[in-house]
N, C-alpha and C positions, 0 to 999 in steps of 0.2 A: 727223630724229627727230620735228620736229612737223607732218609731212606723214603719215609714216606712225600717229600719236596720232592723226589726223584721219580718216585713212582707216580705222582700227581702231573709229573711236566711230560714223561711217556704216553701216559693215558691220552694227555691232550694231544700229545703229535702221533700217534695213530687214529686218535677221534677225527684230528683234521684231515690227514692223508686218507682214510675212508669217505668222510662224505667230497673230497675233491672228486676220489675218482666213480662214487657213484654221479655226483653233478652232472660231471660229462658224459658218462653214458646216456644222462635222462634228458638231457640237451640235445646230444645228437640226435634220438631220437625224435625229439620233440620240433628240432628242422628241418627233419627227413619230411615228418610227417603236414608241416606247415607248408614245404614247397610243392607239394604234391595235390596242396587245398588248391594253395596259390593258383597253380597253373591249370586248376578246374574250373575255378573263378574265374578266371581272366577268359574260356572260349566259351562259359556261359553268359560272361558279358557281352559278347560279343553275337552271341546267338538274341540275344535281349533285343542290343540293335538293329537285327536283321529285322526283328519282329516286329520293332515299332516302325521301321520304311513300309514293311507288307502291311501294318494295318495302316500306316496315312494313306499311303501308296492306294490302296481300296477304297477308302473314303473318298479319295477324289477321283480316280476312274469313276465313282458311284453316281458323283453329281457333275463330271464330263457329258455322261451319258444322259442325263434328265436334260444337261443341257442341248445335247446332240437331236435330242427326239422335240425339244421345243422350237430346234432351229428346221429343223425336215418341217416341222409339221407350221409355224410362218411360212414357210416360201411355198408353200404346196397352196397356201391361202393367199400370199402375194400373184401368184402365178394363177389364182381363179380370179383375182382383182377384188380379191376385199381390200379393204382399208385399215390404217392405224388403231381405230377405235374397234374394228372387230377384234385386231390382234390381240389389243388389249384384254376386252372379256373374254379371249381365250386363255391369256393367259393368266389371268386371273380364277379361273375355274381352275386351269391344271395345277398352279401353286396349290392350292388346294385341296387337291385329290395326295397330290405331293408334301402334306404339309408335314407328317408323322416321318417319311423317311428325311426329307431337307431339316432334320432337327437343329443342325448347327446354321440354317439362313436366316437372315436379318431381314431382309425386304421384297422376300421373292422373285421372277421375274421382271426385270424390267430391262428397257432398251432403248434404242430409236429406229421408229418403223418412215423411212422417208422423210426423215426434218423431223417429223412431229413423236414426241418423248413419251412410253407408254409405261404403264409403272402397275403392277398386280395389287400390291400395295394402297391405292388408292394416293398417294403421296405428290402433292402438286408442286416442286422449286418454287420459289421464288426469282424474280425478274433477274439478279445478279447470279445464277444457277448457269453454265456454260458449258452445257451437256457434250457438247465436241473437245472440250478440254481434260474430260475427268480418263484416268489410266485406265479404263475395263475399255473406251471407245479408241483411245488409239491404241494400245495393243492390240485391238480387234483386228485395227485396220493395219497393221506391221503383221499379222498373223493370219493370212488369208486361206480358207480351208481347214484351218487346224483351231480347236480352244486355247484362246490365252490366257495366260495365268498371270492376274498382275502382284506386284509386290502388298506389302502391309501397307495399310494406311487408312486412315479415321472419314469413318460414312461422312458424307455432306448431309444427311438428314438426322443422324441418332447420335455422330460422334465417335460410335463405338470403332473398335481394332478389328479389321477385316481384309480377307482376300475378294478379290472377284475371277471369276470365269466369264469369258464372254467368245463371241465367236460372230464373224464377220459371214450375213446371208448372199445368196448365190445373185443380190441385186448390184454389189458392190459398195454400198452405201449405209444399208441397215444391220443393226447389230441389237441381238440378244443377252443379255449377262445374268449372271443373278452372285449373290454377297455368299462367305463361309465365314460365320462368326471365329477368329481364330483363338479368342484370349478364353475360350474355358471346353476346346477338342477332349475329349476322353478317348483312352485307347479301354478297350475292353483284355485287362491280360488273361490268358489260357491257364489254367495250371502249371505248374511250375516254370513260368515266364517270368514269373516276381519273383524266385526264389529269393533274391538278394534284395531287401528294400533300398531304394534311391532315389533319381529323380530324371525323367525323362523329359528331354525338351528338343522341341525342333525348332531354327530358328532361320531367318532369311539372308541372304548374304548383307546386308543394313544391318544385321542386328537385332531385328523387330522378332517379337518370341508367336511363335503361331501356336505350338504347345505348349505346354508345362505342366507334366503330372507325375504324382509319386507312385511308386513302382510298390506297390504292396498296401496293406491296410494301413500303414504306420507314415505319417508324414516325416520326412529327410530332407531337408531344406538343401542341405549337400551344399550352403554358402551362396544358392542362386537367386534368393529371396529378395534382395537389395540390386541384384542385377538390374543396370540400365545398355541400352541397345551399344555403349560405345565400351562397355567393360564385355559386351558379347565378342564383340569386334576385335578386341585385344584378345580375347581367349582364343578365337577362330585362328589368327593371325601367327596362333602358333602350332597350329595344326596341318600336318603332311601329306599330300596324296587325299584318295579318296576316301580310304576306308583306315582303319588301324586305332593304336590304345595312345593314350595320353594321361602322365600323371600330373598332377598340379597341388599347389600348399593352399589349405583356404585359410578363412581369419581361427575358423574350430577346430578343423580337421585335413588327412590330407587324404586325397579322392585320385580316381582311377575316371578316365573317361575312354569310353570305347564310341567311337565317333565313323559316320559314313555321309561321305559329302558327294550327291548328285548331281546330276548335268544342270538342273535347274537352279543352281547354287543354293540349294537346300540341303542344310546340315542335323544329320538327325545325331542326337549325344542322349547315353547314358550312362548315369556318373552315378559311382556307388562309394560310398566311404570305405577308405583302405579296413579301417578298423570294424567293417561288418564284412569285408573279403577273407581277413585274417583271423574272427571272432573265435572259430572252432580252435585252430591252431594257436594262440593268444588263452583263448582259456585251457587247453593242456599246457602253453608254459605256465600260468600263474598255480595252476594246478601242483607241476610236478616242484615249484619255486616255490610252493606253498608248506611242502613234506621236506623237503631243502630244508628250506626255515628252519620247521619245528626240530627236526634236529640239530640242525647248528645254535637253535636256540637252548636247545637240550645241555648240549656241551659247553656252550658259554655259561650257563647258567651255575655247571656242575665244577668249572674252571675258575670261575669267580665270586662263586657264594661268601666266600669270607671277606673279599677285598670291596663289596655289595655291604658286607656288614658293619666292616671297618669306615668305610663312607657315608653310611649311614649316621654312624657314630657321630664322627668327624662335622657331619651338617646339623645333627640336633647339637652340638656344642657350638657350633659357630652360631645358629639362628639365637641361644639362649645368651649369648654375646650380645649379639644385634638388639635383641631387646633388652637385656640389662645398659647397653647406653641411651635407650629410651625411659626407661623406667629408673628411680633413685632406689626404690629399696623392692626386693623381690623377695618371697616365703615361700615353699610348699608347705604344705597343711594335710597332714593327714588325719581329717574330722573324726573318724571313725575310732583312731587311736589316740585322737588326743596328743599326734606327734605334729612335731615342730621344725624345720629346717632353713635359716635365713640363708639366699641363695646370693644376696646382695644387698646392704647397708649404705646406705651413700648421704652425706657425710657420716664417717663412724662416730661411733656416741665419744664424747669427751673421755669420760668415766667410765672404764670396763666395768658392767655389773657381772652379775651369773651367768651361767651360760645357758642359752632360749632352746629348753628341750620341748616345752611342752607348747600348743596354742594359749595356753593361759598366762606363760611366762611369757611370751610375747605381747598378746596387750596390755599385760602386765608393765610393758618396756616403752611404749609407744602412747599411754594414758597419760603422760604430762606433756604430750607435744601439744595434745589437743586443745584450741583455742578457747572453744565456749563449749559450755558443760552439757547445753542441749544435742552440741553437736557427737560429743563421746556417747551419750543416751541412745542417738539416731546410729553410731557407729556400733556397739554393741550388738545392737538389735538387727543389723542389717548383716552383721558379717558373726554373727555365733554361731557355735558348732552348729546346733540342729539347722536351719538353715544352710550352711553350708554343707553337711549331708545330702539334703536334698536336692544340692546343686547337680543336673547331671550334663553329657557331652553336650555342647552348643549352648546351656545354661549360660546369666550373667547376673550380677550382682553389681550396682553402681553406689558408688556416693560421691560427693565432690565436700568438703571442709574447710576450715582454716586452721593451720596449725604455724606454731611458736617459731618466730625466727630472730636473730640480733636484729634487724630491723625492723620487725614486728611481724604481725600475722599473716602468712602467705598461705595464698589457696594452694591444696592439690588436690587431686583426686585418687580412689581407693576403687580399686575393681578387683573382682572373684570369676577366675576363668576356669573350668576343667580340662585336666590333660592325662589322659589315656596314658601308661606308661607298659611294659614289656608283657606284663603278668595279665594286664588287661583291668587294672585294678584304674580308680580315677579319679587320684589328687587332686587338689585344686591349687591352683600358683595364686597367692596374693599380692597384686602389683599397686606400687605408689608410685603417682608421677607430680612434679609441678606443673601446675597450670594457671601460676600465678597471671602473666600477661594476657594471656587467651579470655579468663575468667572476667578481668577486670575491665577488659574491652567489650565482653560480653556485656553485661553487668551495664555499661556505660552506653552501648546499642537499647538495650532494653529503658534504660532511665529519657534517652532522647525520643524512643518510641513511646512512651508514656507522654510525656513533654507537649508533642508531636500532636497523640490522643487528643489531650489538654484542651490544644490551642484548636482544635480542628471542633471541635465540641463547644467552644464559646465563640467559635467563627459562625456556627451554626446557629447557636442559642443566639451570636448579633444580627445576623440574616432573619431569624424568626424575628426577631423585636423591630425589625426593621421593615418587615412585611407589616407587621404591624401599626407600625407608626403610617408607614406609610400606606397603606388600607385610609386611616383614619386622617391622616394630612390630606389625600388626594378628596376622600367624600368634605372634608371641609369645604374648601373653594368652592366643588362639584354643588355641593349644597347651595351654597349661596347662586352660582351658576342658575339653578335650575329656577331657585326659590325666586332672588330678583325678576326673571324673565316670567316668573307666571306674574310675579306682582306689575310688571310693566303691561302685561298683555292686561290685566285688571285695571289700571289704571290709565289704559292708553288716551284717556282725555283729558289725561293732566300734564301737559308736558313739562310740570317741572318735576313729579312724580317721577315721570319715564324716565327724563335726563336722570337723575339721580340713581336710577334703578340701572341704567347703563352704566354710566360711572361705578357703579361696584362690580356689576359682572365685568366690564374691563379688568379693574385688580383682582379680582380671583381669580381671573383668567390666566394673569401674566404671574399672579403666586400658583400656579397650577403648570404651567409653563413651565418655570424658576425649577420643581419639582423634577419636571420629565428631562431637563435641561442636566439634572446633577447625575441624573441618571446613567443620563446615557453619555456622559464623561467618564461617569464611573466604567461603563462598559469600555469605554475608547483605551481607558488605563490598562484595564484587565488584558487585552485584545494587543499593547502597545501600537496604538493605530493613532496616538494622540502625537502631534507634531507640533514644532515651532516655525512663522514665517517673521522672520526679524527683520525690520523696514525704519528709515530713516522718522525719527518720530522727535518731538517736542515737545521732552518731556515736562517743564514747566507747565505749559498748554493743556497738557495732559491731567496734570494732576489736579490744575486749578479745573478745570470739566468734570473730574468727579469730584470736587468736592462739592462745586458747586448744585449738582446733583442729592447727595447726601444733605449740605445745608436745607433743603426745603424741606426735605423728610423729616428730619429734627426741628425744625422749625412747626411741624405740623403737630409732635409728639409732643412738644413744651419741650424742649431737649436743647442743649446749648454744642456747638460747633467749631470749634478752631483748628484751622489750617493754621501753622506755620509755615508762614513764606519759603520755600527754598532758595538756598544761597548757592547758585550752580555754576560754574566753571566749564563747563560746556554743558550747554542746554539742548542741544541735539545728539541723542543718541539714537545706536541701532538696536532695537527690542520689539518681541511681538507684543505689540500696543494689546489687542485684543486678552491676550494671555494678563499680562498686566491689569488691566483692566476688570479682570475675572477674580486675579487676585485680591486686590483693593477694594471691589465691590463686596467678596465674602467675608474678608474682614469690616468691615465697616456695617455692614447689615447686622453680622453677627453682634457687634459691640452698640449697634441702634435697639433692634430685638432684644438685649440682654441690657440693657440701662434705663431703667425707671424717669420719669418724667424730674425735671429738675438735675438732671445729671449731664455731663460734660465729657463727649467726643471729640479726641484730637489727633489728628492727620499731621504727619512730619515728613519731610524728606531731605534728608543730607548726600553731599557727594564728599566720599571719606577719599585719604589720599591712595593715588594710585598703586597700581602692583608694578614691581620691576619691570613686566612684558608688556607696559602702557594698558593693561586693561583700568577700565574705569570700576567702582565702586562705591553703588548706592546705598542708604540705609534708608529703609520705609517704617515707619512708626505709628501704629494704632493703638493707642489708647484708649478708656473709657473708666468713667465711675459707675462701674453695675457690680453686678452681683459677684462677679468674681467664680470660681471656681476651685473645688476641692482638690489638697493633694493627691488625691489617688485617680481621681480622676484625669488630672493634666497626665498622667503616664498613658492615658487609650486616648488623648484628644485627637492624634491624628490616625485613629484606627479608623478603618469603612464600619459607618452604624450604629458608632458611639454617641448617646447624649446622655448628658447627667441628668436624673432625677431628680428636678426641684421644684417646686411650687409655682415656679415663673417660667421657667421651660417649659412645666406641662402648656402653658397655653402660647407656648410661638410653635409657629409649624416649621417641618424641617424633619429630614431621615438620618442625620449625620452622617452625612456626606459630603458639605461642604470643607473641612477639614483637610480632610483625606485629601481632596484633589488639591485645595491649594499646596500642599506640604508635593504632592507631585508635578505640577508644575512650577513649583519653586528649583527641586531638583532638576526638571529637565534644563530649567533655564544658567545652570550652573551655580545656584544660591545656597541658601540656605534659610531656616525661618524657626524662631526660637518664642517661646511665652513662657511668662510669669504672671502669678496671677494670686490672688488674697481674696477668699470667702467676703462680700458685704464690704469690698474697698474698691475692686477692677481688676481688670485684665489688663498685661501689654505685650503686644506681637512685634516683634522685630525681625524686618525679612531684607536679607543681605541679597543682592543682587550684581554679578559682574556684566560688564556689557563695553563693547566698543565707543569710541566716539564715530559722530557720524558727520557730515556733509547737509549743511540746510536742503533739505527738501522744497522742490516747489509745490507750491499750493496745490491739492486734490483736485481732481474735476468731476469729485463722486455726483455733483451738481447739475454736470457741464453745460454752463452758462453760454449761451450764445455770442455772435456777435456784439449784440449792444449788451452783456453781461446780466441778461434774462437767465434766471435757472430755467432745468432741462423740465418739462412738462411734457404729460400724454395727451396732451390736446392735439385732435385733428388725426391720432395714429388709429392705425387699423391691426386688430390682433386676430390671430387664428387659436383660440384655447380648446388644446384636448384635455379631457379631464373627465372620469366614469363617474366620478360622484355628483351625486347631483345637487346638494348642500353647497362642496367645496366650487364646484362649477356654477353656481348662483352666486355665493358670495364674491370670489375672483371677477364673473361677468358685470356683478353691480359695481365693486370698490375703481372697476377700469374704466366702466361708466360714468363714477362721479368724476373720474380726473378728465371726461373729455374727449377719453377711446372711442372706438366703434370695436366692440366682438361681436367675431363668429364661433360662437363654441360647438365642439363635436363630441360625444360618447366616447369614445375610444382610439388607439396609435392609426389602425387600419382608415377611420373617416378621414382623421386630417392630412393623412397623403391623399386621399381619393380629391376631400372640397382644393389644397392645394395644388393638385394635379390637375383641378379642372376649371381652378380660378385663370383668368391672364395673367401674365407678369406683372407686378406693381401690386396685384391688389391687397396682401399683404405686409404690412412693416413689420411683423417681427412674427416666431409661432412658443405659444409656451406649454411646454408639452408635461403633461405628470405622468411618471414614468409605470408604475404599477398598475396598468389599464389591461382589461380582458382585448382578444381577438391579438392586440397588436401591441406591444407594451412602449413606452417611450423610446427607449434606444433605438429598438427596431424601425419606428417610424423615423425617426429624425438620419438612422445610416439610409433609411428607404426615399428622404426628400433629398438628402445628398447627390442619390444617386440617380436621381431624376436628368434625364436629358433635355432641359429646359435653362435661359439664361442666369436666373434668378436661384436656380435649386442652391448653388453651389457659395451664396452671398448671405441671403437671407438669412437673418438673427434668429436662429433657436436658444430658448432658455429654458432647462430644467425648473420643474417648479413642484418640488414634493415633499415627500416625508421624511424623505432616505436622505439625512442629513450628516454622514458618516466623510471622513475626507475618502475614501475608498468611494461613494457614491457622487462625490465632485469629478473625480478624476475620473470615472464610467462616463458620465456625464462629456467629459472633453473629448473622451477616447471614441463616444458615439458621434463625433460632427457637431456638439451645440457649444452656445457661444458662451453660456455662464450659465450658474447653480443658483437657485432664489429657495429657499428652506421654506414650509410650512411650520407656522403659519403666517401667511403673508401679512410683512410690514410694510405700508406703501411707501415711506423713505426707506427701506433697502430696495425695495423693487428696482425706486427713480433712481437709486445709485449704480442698480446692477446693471439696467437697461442702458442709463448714459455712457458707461464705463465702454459698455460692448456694441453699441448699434452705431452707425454710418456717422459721422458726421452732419451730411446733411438729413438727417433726421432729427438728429438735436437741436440742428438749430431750425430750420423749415417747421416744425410743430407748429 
């Protein structure tokens, strides 16, 4: 054993000492033979650059001379006394004859013949064009006798990147030029001029690039690609003499430049990537590094094949570690034989039984953990031999169960993996894990995703019965709407007929209203766009106004009504009146609607004692003797949609909605709001409300009474109404007319700036504009009277007056210049309150 240890560690140190000293032979050579590329590369770079000077160098001798014979042959026509306009069609013809060799000219000849600007081109300046200012005329005129070459810079007619040539005529004054397109020059290369692909550029002492082209058929960015004229600049800046090599680091690669800089500070640069200089000698080293390798891999491999095996070893024992503290109990299984091997137990069995030689004696072991009997059935059949046979490599077999524990049945899970072992042969390892938390969290995802389902399905099923309801609640009203007004137009000679026929389309109008009104609170909810404005209010005042309200309704029904008195301790608080209001109207409608004739509604209001932080503390109380409501139903009372099904409800209209909102604006107000209720005895709603004390208010001037305390009236005003519709803009123009207005009404936003644009000042007191109008929509008119240069634009009363009743279309409404919001569909006391709130004083009272 320690003969052959000896002879094993010989072997390797002669295997090493062989391939060191082949190494170095195959190196040496391989840098003999790299510096000798090297240094062929480097004066064929160098011959590259000569070549791209001789061809620019050619190109522009080429169109020196077109311009030389353009310049002989003007002065030879100035000297016979033609004129600028001959020169012109001359030289117009000769671009022309010229047009195939000037490939790279932008605008052919052009110049100034005697003051006056001749152009081949047909190309006329415009007035601010300063033909004595542009670079080809004074270097004409700094270069007399000789063509001058100006630097880059961008045509005044096209924009584009160009040189010019130009040359000053023997009159002293007139000059010939013509443009060299510079940003797309081609060099034509010769045979083996490209040997090397790269990238050829010539560029001007600025920086400006006048060539740029790749040296071979293969595009080589060589890092110049993103080059701007001031990273030229810096590259230049480090470049010596006139001619010579420069190596430089890019972002990719690192480059070799063989560069020659002329008297006209034109730099011509050919840059070739080291790594295509070095290519041939780089692939003999990977080459001869490649044969390297293979043997020192040879002898590593021959050096450490056991301590490869022993490591091997070592990792499938450590991996089979790593997963037995994952896994609680581990098997292999050999299907085939019927053999048995438990690789890991966890916790061991109380009771040592037999010992698990075979698959059999193993489930054998394992059949009373199992919890339920379906699941041992399901386990059987998923992990028995014959199935497990046919398990092969990347095969899997899952079950998840419940099995026995001191604290009852915990989930795990049962998987069948195959694992290839030395012979090539393919055991299967059977692993148990718990998955007790995982399972139950799962389990509990899935039961609220169910839940979840549920609730989203009878949100659905409430939305359809709500479509439904409400289908049939809006043709209600709709009906009567329609019906009354043919019977009025039928009876229009009976005016007590008519009245009466009005009178009803009024309330189904305002229960048609009530409808679109809950609606579209509901959406303000949905949206949270619904807001509180809390104002000093009086709330005895308050409550005795709706009741008194409600007492006629009952009064009308046979229905009997009591308010009890409030006993208040401050009678002035801060609350949004209107929200309140909305509140106590839905309860109260609800318990008028839902109490049979002979029955008793009662309205309460207590102030309960205070809260430590001085907030105040009301309790609201609606009663009634109606019909009452079932248990199961008061659980969905304040869901959006809900109404019970009963014989008495079917015939009150309503989408159940009013609920809903009150229980949300209960909440927003910081309350609370609770019902009890008994089938065939009543209902009662108790809504707790917190609120400040407040500071007596002085009296509203939603009125605003004049001087001798006259209310506000339209009598004697003059209105500007825009409005598209032609219905809404008749009925607005008559109801202003009955109060006494004068309108002008317009079509659309665009007339009422034009008639108030063209009215005088005064002739308007106030403009009410509806905003959703073709050509010119409200907003836009009323920022466009704003902005009118007149004394009046800046004064004058604009009022919104539309559909778009959302607080988001109030505030559009301020943000446009107008002075207040009036909601369709118009009430003439909100009008009179909006108009007195917001116009001049002396129009309130002067009317």
């Amino acid at each position: 054993m320690k003969g052959s240890r000896n002879y094993n560690r010989r072997f390797a140190v002669q295997s090493i000492v062989l391939f060191l000293v082949m190494s170095a032979i195959a190196f040496l050579g391989v840098y003999t033979s790299g510096s000798t590329a090297y240094r062929s590369a480097n004066r064929l770079g160098t011959m590259t650059a000569d070549y791209l000077h001789t061809q620019i160098d050619a190109l522009l001798q080429q169109y020196n001379q077109i311009l030389e014979d353009a310049v002989y042959m003007a002065d030879t026509m100035l000297a016979d006394g033609r004129t600028a306009s001959d020169i012109e069609d001359w030289i117009t013809s000769f671009s022309q004859e010229y047009n195939e060799t000037m490939q790279y000219d932008e605008s052919g000849l052009y110049g100034v013949i005697r003051g006056q600007g001749v152009y081949s081109s047909g190309w006329q300046p415009d007035e601010t064009y300063d033909i004595y200012s542009r670079p080809w005329y004074r270097q004409a005129l700094q270069s007399p006798g000789t063509v001058a070459r100006s630097q880059v810079y961008n045509d005044a007619r096209t924009g584009t990147t160009m040189i010019s040539l130009s040359k000053l005529l023997s009159d002293g004054e007139s000059v010939l030029a013509l443009d060299i397109r510079v940003g797309d020059i081609q060099v034509d290369w010769q045979e083996g001029s490209d040997a090397f692909p790269g990238t050829a550029t010539v560029v001007d002492q600025d920086g400006n690039v006048v060539l740029r082209q790749s040296i071979g058929q293969e595009h080589v960015s060589c890092g110049l690609d993103d080059f701007t004229p001031d990273d030229y600049r810096a590259l230049l800046a480090n470049l010596t003499g006139n001619r010579g090599m420069y190596r430089w680091d890019g972002a990719q690669d690192r480059y070799q430049m063989y560069y020659i800089r002329t008297s006209d500070n034109w730099t011509f640069l050919v840059i070739i990537p080291r790594s295509v200089i070095t290519q041939d000698a780089t692939t003999l080293f990977y080459v001869q590094l490649l044969f390297q390798g293979l043997f020192l891999l040879i002898i590593i491999y021959l050096c450490l094949r056991n301590y490869y095996t022993l490591r091997q070893n070592r990792q499938v024992q450590r991996s089979l570690e790593a997963v037995g503290q994952t896994y609680d109990c581990l098997v292999q299984v050999d299907a085939v034989r019927n053999r048995c091997d438990v690789l890991k137990l966890a916790p061991p069995p109380k009771k040592k039984g037999p010992p698990i030689k075979t698959y059999s004696d193993f489930l054998a072991m394992i059949h009373p953990t199992v919890y339920r009997a379906e699941d041992w059935k399901t386990f059987c059949d998923i992990f028995s031999l014959s199935r497990l046979q046919a398990l092969h490599q990347g095969g899997r077999l899952y079950l998840e169960y419940e099995r026995r524990g001191e604290d009852g049945p915990r989930w795990v899970s049962a998987e069948a993996l195959t694992a290839p072992d030395a012979s090539g042969q393919e055991p299967v390892i059977l692993a148990f894990r718990q998955i007790h938390d995982t399972k139950c969290a799962e389990l509990e995802k899935n039961r609220l995703l169910q839940e979840s389902l549920q609730s989203a399905r009878q949100a659905n099923q409430a939305k359809s019965d709500f479509l439904s309801r409400m289908s049939h609640d809006m043709r209600t009203p709709m009906n009567a709407v329609i019906g009354f007004a043919a019977m009025a137009k039928q009876y229009r000679h009976d005016p007590e007929r008519v009245d009466d026929c009005v009178t009803k389309i009024t309330a189904a109008s305002q229960q048609l209203l009530h409808l679109i009104s809950e609606v579209l609170d509901t959406a303000k909810i949905e949206q949270g766009k619904m807001e509180l404005r809390p104002a000093p209010m009086d709330l005895r005042s308050h409550v005795q106004e709706t009741a008194a309200l409600f007492r006629l309704q009952t009064e009308a029904q046979h229905q009997q009504f009591v308010l009890r008195e409030p006993t208040l301790t401050h009678q002035w608080v801060l609350l949004d009146g209107s929200r309140l209001d909305q509140i106590l109207n839905n309860l109260l409608s609800n318990a008028v609607k839902y109490t049979p004739a002979g029955g008793t509604i009662t309205l309460q209001v207590e102030e309960l004692p205070a809260k430590d932080d001085g907030t105040l503390l009301y309790r609201f109380t609606v009663s009634d003797t109606g019909i009452g409501m079932a248990p199961d139903f008061l659980k969905r009372l304040f869901l959006p949609f809900e109404r019970e099904d009963t014989s008495m409800t079917g015939k009150v209209s309503g989408v159940g909605l009013g609920m809903a909102i009150t229980r949300h604006m209960v909440q927003m107000m910081g309350g609370h709001i609770e019902v009890s209720s008994t089938q065939g005895k009543g209902s009662v709603f108790t809504v707790l409300l917190p609120c400040q004390a407040a500071e007596q208010a002085p009296a509203p001037a939603a009125t605003a009474p004049d001087d001798n305390g006259a209310p506000f009236t339209l009598q004697g005003l003059h209105f500007l109404l825009a409005e598209d519709n032609m219905l809404n803009r008749e009925i607005a123009q008559e109801l202003l007319q009955l109060e006494g207005a004068t309108v002008f009404p317009v079509e659309n936003g665009q007339q009422a700036v034009e008639a108030f644009q063209n009215a005088p000042p005064g002739t308007f007191d106030a403009i009410l504009m509806d905003i959703q109008m073709p050509v010119l929509d409200g907003y836009g008119a009323a920022k466009a009277i704003r902005a009118l240069d007149r004394e009046d634009a800046a004064s004058i009363p604009i009022f919104a007056m539309t559909a778009n009743a959302f607080e988001d279309d109030v505030l559009a409404a301020r943000q446009a210049g107008m002075n207040g919001h009036i909601a369709k569909p118009v009430d003439m006391d909100r009008m009179r309150a909006v108009l007195a709130a917001n116009m001049p004083p002396s129009l309130t009272t002067d009317a």
